[in-house]
mmCIF file of the N, C-alpha and C atoms, coordinates in Angstrom:
data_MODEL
# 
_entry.id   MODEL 
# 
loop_
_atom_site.group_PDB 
_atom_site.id 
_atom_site.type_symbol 
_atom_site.label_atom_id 
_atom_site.label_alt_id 
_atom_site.label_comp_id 
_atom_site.label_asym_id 
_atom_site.label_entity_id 
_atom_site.label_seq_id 
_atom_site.pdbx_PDB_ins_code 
_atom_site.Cartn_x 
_atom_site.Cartn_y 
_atom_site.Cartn_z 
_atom_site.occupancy 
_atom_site.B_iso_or_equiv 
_atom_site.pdbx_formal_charge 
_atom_site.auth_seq_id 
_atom_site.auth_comp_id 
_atom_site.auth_asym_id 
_atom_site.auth_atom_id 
_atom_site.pdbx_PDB_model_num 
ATOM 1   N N  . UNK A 1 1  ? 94.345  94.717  62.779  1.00 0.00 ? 1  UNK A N  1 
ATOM 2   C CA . UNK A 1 1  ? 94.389  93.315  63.126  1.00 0.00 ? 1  UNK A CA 1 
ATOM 3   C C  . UNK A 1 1  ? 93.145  92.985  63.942  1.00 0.00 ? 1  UNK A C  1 
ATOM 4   N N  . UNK A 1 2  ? 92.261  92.005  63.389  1.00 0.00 ? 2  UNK A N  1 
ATOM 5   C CA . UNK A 1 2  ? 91.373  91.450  64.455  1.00 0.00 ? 2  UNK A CA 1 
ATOM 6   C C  . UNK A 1 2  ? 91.601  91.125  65.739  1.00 0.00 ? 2  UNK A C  1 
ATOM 7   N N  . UNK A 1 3  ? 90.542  91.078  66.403  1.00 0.00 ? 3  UNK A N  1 
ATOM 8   C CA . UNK A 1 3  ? 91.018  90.566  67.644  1.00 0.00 ? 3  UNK A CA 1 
ATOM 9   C C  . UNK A 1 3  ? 91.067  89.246  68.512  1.00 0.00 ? 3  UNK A C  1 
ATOM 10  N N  . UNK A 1 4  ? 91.888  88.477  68.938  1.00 0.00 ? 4  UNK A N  1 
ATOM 11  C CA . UNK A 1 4  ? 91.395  87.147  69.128  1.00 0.00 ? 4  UNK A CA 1 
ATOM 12  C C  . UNK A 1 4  ? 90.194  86.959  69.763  1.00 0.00 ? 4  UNK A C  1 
ATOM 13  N N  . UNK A 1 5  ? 89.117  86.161  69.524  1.00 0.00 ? 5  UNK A N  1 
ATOM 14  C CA . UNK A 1 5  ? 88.079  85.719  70.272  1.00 0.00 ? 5  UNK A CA 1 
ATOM 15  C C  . UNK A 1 5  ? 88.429  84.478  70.978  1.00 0.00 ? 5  UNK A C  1 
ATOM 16  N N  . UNK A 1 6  ? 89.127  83.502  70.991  1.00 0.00 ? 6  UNK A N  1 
ATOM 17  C CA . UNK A 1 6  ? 89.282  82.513  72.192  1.00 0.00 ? 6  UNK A CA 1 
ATOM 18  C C  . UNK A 1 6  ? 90.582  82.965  73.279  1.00 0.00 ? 6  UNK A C  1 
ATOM 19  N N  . UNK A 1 7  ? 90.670  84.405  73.497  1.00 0.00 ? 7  UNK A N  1 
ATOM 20  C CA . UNK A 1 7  ? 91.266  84.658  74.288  1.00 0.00 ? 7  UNK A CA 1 
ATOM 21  C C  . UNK A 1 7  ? 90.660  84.985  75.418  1.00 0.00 ? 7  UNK A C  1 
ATOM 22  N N  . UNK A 1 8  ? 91.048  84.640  76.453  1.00 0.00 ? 8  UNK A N  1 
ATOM 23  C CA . UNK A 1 8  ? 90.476  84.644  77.996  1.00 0.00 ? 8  UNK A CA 1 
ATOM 24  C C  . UNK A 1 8  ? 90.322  86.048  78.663  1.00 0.00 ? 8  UNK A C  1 
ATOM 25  N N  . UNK A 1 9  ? 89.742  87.064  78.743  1.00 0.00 ? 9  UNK A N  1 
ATOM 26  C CA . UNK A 1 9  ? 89.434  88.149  79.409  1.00 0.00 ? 9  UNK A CA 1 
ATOM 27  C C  . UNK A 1 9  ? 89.931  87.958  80.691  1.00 0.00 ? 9  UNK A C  1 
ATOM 28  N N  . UNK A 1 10 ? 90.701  88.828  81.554  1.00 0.00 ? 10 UNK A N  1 
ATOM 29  C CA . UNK A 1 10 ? 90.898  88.602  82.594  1.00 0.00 ? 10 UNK A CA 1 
ATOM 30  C C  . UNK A 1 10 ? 89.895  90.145  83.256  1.00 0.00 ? 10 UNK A C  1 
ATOM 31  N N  . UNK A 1 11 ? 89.051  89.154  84.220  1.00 0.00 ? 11 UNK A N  1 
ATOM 32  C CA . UNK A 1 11 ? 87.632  90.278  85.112  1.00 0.00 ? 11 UNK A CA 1 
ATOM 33  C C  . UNK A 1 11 ? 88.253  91.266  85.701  1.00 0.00 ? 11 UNK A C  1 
ATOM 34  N N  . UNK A 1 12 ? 87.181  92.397  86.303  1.00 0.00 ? 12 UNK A N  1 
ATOM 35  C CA . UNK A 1 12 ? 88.068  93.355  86.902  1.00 0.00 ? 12 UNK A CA 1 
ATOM 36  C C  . UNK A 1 12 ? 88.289  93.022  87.973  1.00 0.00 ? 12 UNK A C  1 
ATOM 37  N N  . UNK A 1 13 ? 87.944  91.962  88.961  1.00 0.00 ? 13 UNK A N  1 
ATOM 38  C CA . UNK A 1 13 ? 88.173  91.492  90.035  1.00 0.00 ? 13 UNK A CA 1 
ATOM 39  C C  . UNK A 1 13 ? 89.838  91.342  90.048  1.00 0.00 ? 13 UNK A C  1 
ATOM 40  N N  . UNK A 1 14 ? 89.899  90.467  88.869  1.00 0.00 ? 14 UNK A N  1 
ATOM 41  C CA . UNK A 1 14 ? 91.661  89.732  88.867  1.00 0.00 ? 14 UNK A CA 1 
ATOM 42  C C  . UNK A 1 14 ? 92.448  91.029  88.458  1.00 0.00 ? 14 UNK A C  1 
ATOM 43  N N  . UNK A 1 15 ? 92.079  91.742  87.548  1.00 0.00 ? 15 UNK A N  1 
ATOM 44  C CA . UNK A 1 15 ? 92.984  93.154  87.421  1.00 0.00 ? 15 UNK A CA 1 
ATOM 45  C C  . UNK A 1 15 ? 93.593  94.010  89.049  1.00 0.00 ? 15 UNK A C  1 
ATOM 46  N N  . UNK A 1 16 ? 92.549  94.331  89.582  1.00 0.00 ? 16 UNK A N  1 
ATOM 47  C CA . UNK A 1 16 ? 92.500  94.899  90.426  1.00 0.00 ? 16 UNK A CA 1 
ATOM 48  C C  . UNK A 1 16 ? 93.704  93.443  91.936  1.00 0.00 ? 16 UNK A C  1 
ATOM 49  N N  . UNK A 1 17 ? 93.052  92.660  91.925  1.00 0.00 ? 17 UNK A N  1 
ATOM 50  C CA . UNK A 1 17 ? 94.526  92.133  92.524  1.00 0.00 ? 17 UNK A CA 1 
ATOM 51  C C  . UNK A 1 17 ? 95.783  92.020  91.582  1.00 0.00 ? 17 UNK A C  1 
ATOM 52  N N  . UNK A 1 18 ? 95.690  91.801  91.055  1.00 0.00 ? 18 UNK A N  1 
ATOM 53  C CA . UNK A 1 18 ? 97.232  91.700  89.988  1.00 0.00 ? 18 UNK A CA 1 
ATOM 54  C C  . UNK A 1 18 ? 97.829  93.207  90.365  1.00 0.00 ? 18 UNK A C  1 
ATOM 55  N N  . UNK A 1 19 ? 97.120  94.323  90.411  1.00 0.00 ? 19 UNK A N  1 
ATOM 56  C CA . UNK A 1 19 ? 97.682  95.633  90.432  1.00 0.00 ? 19 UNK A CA 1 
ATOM 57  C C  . UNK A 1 19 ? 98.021  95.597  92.058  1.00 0.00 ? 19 UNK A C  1 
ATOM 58  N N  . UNK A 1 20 ? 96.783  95.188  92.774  1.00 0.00 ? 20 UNK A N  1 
ATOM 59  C CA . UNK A 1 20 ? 97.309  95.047  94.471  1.00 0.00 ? 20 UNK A CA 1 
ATOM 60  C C  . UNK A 1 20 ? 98.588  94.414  94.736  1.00 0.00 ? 20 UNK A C  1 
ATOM 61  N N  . UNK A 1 21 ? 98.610  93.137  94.057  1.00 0.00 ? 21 UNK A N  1 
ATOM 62  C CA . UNK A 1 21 ? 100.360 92.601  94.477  1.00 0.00 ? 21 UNK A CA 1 
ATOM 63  C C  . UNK A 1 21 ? 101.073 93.130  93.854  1.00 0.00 ? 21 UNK A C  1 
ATOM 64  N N  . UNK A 1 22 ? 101.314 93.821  92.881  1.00 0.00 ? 22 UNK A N  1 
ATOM 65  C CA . UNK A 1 22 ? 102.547 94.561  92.384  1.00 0.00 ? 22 UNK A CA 1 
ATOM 66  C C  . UNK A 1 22 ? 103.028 95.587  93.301  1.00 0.00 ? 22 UNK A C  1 
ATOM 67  N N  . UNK A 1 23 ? 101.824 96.452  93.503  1.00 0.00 ? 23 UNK A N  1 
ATOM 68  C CA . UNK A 1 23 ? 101.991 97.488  94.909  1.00 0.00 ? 23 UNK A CA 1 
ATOM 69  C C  . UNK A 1 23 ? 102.527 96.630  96.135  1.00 0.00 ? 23 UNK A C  1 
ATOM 70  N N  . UNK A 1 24 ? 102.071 95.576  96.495  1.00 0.00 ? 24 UNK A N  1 
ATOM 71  C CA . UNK A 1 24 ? 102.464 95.095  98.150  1.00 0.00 ? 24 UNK A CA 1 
ATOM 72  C C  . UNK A 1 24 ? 103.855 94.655  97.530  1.00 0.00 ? 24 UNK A C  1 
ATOM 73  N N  . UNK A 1 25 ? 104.137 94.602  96.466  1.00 0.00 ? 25 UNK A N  1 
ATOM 74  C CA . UNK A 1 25 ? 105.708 93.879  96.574  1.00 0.00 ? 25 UNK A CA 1 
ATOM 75  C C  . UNK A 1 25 ? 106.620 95.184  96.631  1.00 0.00 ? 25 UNK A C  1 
ATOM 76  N N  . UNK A 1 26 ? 106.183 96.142  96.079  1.00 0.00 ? 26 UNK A N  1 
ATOM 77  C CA . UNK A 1 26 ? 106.818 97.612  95.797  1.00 0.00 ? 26 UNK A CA 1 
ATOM 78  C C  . UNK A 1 26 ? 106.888 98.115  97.623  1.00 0.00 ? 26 UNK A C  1 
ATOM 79  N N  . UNK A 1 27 ? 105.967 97.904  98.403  1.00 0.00 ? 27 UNK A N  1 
ATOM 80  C CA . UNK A 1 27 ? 105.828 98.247  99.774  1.00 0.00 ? 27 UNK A CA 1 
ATOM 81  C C  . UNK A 1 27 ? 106.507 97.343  100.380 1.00 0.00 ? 27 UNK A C  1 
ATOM 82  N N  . UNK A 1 28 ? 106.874 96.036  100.462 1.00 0.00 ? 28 UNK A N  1 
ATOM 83  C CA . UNK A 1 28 ? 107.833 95.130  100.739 1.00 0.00 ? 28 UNK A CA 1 
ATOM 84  C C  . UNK A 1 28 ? 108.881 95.357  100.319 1.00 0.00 ? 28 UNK A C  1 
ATOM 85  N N  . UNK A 1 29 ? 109.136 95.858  99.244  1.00 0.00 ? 29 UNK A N  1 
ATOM 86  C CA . UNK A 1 29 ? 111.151 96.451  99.132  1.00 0.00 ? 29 UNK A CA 1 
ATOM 87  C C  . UNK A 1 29 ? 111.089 97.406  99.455  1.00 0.00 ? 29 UNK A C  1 
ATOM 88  N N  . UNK A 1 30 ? 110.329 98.528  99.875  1.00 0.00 ? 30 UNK A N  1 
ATOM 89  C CA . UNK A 1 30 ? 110.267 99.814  100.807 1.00 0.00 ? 30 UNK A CA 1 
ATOM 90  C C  . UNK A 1 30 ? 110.793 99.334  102.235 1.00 0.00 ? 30 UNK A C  1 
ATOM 91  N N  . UNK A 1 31 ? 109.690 98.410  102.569 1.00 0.00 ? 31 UNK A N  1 
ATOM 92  C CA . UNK A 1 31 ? 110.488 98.306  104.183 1.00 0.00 ? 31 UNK A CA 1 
ATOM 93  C C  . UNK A 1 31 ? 111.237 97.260  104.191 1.00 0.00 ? 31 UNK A C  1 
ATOM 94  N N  . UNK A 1 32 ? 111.977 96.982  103.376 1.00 0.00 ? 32 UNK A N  1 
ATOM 95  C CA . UNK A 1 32 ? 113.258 96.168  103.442 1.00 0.00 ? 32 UNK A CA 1 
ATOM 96  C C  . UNK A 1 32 ? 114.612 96.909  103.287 1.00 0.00 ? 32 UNK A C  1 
ATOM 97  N N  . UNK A 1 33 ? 113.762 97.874  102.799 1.00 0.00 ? 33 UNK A N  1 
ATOM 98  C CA . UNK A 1 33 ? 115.251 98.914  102.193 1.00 0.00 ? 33 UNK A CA 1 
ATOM 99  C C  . UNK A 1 33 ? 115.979 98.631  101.078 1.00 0.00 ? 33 UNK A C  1 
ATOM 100 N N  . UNK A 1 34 ? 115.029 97.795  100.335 1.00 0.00 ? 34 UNK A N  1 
ATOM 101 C CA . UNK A 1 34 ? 115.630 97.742  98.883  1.00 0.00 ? 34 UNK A CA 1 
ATOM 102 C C  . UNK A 1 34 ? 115.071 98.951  97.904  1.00 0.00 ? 34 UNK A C  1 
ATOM 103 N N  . UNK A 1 35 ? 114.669 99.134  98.219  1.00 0.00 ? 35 UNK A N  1 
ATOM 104 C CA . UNK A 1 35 ? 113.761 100.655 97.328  1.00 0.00 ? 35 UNK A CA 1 
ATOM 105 C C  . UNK A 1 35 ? 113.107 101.935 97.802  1.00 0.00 ? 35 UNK A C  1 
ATOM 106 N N  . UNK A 1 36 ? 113.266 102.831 97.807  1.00 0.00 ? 36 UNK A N  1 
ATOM 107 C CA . UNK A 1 36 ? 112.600 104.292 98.118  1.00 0.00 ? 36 UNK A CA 1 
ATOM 108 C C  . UNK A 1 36 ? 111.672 104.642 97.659  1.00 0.00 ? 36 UNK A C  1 
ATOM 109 N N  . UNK A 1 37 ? 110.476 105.019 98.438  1.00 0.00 ? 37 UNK A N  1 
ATOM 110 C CA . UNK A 1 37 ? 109.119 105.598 98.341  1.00 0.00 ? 37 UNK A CA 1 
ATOM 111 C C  . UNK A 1 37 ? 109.042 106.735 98.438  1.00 0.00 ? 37 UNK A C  1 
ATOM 112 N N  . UNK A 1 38 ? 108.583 107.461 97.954  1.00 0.00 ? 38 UNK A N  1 
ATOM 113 C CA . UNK A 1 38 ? 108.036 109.187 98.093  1.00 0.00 ? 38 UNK A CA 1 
ATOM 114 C C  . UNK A 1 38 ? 106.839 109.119 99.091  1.00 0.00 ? 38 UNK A C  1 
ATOM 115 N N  . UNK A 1 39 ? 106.774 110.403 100.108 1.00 0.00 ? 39 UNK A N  1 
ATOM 116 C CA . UNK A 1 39 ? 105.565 110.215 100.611 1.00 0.00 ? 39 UNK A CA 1 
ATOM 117 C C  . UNK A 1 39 ? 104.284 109.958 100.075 1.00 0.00 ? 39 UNK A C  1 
ATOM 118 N N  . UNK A 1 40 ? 103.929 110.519 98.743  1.00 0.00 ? 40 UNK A N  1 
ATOM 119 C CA . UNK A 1 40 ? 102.518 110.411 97.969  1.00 0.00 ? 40 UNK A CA 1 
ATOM 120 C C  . UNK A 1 40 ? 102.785 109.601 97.277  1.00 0.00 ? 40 UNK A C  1 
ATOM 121 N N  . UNK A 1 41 ? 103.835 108.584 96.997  1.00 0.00 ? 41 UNK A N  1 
ATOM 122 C CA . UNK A 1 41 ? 103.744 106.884 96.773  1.00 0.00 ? 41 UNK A CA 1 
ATOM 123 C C  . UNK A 1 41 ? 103.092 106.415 97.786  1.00 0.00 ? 41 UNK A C  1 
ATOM 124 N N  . UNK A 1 42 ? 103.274 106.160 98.928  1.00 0.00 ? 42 UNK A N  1 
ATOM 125 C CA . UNK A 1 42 ? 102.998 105.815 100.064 1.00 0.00 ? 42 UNK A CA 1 
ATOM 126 C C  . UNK A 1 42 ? 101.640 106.088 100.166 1.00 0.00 ? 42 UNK A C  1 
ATOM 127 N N  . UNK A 1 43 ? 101.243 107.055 100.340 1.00 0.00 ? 43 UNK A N  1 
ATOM 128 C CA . UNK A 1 43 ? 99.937  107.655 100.044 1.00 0.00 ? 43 UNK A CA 1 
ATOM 129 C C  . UNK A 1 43 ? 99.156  107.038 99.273  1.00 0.00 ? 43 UNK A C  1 
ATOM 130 N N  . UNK A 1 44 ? 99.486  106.695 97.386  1.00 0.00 ? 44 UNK A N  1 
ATOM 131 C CA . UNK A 1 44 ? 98.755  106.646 96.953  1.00 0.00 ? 44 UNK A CA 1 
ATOM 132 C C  . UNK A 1 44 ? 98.370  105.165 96.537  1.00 0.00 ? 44 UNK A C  1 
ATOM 133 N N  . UNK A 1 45 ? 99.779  104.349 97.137  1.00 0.00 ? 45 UNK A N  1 
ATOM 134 C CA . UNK A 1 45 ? 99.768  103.044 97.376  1.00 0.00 ? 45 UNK A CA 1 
ATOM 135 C C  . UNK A 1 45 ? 98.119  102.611 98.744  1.00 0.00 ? 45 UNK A C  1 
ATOM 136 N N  . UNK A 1 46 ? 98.480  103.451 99.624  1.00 0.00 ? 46 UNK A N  1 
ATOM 137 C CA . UNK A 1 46 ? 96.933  103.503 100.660 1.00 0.00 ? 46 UNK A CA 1 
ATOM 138 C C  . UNK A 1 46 ? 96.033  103.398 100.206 1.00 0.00 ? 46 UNK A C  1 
ATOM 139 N N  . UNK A 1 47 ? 95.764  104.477 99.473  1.00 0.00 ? 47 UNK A N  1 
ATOM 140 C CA . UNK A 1 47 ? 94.515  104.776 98.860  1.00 0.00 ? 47 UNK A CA 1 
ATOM 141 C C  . UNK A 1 47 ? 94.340  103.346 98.405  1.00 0.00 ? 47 UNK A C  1 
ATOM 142 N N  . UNK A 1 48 ? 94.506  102.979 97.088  1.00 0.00 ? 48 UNK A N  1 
ATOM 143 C CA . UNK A 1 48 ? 94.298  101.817 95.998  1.00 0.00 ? 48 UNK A CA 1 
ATOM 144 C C  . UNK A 1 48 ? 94.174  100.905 96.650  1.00 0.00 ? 48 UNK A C  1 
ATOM 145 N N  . UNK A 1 49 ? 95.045  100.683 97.678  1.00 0.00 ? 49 UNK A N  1 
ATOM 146 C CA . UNK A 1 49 ? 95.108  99.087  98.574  1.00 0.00 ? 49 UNK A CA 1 
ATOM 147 C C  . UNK A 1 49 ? 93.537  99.455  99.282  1.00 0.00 ? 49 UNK A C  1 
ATOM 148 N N  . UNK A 1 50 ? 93.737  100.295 99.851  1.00 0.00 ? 50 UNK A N  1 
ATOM 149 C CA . UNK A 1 50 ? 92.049  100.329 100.972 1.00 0.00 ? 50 UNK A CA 1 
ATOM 150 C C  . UNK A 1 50 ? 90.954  100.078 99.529  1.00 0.00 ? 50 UNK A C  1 
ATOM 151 N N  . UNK A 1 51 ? 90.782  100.272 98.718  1.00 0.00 ? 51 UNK A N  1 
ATOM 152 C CA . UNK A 1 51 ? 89.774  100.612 97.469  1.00 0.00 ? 51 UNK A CA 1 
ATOM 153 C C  . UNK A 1 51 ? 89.941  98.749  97.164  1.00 0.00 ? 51 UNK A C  1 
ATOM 154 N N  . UNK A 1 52 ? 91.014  98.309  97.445  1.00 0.00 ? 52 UNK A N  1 
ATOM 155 C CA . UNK A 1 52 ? 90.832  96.773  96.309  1.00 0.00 ? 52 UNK A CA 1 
ATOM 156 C C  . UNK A 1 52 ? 91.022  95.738  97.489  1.00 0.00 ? 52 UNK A C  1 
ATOM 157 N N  . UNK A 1 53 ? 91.705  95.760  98.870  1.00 0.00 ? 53 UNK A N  1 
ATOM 158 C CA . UNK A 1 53 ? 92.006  94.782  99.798  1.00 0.00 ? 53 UNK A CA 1 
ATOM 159 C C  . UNK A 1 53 ? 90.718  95.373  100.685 1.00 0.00 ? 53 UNK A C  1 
ATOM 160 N N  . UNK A 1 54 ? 90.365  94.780  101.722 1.00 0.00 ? 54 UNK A N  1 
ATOM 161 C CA . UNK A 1 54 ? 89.171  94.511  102.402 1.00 0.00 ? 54 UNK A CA 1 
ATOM 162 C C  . UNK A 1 54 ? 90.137  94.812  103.961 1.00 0.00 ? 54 UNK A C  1 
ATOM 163 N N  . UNK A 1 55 ? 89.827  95.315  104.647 1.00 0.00 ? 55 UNK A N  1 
ATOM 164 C CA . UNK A 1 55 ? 90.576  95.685  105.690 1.00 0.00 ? 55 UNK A CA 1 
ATOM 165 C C  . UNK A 1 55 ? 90.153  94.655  107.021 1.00 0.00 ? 55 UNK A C  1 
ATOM 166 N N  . UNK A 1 56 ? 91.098  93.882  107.770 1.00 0.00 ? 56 UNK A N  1 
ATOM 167 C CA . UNK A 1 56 ? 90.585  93.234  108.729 1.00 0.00 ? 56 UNK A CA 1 
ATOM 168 C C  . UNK A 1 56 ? 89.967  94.054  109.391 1.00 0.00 ? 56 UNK A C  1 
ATOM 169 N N  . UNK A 1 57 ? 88.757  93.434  110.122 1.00 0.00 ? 57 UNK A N  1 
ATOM 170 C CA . UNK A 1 57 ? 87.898  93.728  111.302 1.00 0.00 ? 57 UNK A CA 1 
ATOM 171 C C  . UNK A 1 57 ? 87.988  92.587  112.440 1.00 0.00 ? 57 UNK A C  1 
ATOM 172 N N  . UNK A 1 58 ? 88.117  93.032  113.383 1.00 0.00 ? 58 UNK A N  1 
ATOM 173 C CA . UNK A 1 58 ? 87.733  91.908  114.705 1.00 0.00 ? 58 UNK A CA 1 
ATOM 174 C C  . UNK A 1 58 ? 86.247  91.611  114.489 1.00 0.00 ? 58 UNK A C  1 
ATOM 175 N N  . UNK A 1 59 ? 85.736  90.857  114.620 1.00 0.00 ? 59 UNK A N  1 
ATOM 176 C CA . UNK A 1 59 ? 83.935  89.899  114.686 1.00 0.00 ? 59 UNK A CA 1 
ATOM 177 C C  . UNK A 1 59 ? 83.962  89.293  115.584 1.00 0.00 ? 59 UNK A C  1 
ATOM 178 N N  . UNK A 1 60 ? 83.142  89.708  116.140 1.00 0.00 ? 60 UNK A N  1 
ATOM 179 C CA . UNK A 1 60 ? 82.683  89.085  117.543 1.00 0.00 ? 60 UNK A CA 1 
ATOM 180 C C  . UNK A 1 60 ? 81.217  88.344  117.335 1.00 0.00 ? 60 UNK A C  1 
ATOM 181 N N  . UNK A 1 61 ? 80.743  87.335  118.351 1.00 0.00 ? 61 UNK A N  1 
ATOM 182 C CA . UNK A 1 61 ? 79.472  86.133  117.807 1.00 0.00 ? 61 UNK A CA 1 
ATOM 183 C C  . UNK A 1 61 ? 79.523  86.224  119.600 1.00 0.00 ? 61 UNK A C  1 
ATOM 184 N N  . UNK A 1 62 ? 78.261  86.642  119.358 1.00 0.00 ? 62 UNK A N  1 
ATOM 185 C CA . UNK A 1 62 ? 77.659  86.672  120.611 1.00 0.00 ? 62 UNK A CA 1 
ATOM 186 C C  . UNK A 1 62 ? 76.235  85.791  120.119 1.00 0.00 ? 62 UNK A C  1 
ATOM 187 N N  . UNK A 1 63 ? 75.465  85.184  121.996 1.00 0.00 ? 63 UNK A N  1 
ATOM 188 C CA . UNK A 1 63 ? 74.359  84.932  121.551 1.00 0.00 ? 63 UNK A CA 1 
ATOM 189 C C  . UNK A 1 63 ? 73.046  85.302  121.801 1.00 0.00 ? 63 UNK A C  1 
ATOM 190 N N  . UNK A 1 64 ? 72.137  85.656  122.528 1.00 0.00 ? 64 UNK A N  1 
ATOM 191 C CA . UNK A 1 64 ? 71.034  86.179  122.887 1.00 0.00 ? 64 UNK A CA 1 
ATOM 192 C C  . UNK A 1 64 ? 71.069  87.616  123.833 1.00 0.00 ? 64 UNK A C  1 
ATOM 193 N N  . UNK A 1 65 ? 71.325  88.577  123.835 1.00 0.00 ? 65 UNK A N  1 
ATOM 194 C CA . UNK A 1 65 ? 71.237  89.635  124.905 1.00 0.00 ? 65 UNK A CA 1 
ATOM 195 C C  . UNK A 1 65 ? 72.807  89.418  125.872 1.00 0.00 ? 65 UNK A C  1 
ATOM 196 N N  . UNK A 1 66 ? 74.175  89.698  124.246 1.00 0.00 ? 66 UNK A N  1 
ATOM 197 C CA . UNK A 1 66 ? 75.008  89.836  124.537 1.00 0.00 ? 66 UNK A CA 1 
ATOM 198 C C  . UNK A 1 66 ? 75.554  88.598  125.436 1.00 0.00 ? 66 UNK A C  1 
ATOM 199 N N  . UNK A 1 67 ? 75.387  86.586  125.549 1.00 0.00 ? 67 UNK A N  1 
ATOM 200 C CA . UNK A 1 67 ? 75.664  86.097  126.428 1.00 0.00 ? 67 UNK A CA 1 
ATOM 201 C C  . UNK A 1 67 ? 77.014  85.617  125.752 1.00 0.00 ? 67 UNK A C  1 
ATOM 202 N N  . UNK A 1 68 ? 77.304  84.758  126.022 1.00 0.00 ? 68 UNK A N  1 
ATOM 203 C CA . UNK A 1 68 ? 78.368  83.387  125.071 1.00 0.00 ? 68 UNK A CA 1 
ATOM 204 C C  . UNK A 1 68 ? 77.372  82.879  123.953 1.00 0.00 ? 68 UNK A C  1 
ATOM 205 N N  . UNK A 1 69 ? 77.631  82.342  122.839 1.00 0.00 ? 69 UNK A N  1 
ATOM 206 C CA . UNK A 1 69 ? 77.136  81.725  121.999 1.00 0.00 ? 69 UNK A CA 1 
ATOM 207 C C  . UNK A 1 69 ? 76.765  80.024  122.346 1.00 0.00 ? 69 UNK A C  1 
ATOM 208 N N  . UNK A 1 70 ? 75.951  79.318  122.212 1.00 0.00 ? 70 UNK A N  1 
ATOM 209 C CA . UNK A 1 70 ? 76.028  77.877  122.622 1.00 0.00 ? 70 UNK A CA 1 
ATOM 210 C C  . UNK A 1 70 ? 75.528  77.055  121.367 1.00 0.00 ? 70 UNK A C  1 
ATOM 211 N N  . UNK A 1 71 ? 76.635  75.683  121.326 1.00 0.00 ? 71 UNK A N  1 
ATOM 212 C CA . UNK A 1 71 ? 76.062  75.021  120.304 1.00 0.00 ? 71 UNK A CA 1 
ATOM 213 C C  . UNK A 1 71 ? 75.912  73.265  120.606 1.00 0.00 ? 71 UNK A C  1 
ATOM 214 N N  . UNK A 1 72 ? 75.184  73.091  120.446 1.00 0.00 ? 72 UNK A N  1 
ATOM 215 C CA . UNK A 1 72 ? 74.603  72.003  120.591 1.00 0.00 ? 72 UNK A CA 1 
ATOM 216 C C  . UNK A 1 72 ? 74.602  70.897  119.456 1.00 0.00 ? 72 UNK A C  1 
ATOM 217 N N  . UNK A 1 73 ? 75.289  69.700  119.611 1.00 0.00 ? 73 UNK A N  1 
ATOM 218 C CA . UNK A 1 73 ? 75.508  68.734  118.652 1.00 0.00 ? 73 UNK A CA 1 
ATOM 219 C C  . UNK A 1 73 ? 75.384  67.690  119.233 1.00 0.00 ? 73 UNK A C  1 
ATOM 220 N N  . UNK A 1 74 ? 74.135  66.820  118.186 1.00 0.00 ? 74 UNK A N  1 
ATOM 221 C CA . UNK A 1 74 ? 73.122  66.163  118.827 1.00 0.00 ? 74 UNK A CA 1 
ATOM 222 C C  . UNK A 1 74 ? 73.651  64.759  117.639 1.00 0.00 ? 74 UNK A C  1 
ATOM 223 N N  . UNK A 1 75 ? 73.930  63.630  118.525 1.00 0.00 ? 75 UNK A N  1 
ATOM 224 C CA . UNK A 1 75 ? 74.565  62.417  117.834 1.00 0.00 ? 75 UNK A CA 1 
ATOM 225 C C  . UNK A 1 75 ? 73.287  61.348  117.628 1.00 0.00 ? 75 UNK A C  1 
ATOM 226 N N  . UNK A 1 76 ? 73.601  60.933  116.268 1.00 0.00 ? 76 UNK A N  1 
ATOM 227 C CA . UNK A 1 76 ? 72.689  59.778  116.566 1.00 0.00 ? 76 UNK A CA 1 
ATOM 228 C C  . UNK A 1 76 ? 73.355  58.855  116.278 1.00 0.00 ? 76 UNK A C  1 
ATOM 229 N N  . UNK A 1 77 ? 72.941  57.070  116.954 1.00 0.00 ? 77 UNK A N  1 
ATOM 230 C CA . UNK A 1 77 ? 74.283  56.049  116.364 1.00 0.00 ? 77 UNK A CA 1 
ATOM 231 C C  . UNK A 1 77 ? 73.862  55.703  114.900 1.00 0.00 ? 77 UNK A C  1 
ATOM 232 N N  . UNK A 1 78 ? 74.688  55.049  114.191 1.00 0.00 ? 78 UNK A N  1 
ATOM 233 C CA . UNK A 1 78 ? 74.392  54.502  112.827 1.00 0.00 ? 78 UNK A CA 1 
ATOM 234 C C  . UNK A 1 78 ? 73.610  53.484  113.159 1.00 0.00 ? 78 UNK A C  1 
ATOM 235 N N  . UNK A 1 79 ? 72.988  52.908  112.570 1.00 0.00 ? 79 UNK A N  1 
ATOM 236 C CA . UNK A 1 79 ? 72.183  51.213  112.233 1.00 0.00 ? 79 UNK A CA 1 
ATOM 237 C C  . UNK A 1 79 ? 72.984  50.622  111.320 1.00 0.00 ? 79 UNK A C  1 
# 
């Protein structure tokens, strides 16, 4: 069978979340206690999530030689 050509490719970007929320919902009935995990589920749920989710970081905005940052907003009236 040929293959359709006006069918929409989904990127590996969208694969790779589509597979991330299936896992976070599988880890959400884990700690709900609707479902049982094996330790190297758990594990290998880690792995994949660190590889496709972006891990928060704290960011800090400092401004010249570590001070406060300063911003300045300068009005003009309309005519």
């Amino acid at each position: 069978m040929a293959a359709r050509k006006n069918t929409p490719r989904l990127s590996q970007e969208w694969r790779e979340r589509i597979r991330s929320g299936v896992i976070l919902a599988r880890l959400e009935q884990a700690a709900l206690g609707e479902l049982e995990i094996s330790p190297a589920s758990l594990k290998a749920a880690e792995i994949v999530l660190r590889k496709t989710i972006p891990d928060l970081a704290r960011t800090e905005v400092t401004g010249e030689d570590g001070k406060p940052q300063e911003m300045t907003i300068s009005w003009k009236e309309p005519k």
